[in-house]
C-alpha positions in Angstrom: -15.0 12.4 11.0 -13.5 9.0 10.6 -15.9 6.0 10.4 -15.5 2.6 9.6 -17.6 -0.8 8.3 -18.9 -3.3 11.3 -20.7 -5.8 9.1 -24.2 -3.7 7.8 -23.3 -1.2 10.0 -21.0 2.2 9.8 -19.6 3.8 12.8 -17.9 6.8 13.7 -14.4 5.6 15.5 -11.9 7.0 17.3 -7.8 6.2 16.8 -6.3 3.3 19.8 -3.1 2.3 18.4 -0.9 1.0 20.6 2.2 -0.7 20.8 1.9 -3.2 23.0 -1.3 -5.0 21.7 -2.0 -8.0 19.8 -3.3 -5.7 17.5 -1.3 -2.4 17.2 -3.6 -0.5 14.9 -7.5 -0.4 15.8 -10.2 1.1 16.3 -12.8 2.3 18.9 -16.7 2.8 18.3 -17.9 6.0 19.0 -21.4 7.4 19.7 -21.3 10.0 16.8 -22.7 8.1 14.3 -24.1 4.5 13.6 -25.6 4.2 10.1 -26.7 1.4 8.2 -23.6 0.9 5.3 -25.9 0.9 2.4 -27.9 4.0 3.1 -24.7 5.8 4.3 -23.0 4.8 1.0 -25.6 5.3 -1.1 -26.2 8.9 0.3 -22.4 9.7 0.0 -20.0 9.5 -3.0 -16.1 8.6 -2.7 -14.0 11.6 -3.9 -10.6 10.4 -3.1 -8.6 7.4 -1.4 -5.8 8.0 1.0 -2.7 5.1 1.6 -1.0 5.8 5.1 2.7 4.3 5.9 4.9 4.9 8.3 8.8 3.8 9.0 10.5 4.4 12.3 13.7 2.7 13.2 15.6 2.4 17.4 17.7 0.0 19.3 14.2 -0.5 21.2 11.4 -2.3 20.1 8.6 -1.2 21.7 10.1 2.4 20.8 10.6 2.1 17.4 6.6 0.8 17.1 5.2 3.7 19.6 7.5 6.2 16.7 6.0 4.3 14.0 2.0 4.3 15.4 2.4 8.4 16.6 3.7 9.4 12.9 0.3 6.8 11.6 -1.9 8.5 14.1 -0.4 12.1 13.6 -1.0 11.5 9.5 -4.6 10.3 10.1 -5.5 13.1 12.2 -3.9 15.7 9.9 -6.3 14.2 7.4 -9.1 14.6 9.6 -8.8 17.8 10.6 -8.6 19.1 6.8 -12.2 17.4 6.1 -14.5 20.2 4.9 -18.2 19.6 6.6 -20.1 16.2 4.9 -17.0 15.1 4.3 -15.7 11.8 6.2 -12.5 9.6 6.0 -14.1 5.9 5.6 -11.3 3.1 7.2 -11.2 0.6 4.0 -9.4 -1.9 5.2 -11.2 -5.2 6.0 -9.9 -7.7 8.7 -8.5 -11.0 8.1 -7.7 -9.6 4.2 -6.0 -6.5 4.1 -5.8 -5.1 7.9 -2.8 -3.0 8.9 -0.4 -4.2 10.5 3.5 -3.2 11.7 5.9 -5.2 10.5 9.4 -5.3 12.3 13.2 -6.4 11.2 15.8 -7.1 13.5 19.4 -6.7 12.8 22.6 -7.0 14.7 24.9 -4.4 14.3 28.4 -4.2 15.9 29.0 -0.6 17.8 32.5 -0.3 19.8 32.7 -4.0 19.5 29.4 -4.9 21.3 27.1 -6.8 19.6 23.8 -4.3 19.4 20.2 -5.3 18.4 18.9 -2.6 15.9 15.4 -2.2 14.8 13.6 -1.7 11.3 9.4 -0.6 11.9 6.9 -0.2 8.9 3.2 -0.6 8.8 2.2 -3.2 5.9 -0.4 -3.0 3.9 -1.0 0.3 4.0 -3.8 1.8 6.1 -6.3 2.4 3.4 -8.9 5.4 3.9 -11.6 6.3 1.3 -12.1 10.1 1.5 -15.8 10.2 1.2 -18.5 13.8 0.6 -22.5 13.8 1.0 -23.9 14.0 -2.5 -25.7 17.1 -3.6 
């Protein structure tokens, strides 16, 4: 299960990363769990922490970010499906501090002696996920 903090609350959330939002890497609320934050944390310990890049490069834009958020999303769920029951991935990041976010250079390259736009993708700062277990 992946969660993540909403002020005092925690919530169990579902992938949306897209490409052509404002913001490319969020998340949705699900209806799987809503916990206060203190009682969930208190009745789970962290056993592990988890730092997901990507890099994708194309001579598209919007294509080199859709290769760089499926190769996020495909890492994420790998983790996810590896979780052993009361275990959850916990999203760390806060927003407005530390959020994700993909982080494009352009570059003009000259191919058969056309001028060619070429692009560099990377998600920076890392997403961070606290790999979390129910205490015994």
């Amino acid at each position: 299960m992946i969660l993540r903090r909403f002020g005092s609350r925690i919530h169990e959330v579902k992938p949306n990363f897209d490409a052509r939002a404002m913001t490319e890497i969020s998340f949705l609320r699900g209806s799987a769990l809503e916990d206060s934050a203190d009682e969930w944390l208190a009745a789970h310990e962290r056993i592990g922490e988890h730092r997901l890049t990507a890099t994708a490069a194309g001579d598209v834009q919007n294509e080199a970010e859709e290769a760089l958020l499926e190769q996020l999303e495909s890492q994420l769920m790998e983790l996810a499906g590896r979780l052993q029951p009361g275990e959850a991935l916990l999203v760390e990041n806060e927003p407005g501090n530390n959020y994700p976010k993909t982080r494009l250079r352009q570059k003009t390259l000259v191919v058969d002696g056309a001028n060619r736009l070429h692009f560099d993708a990377e998600i920076d700062p890392p997403l961070i996920l606290g790999h979390y277990r129910r205490r015994s």
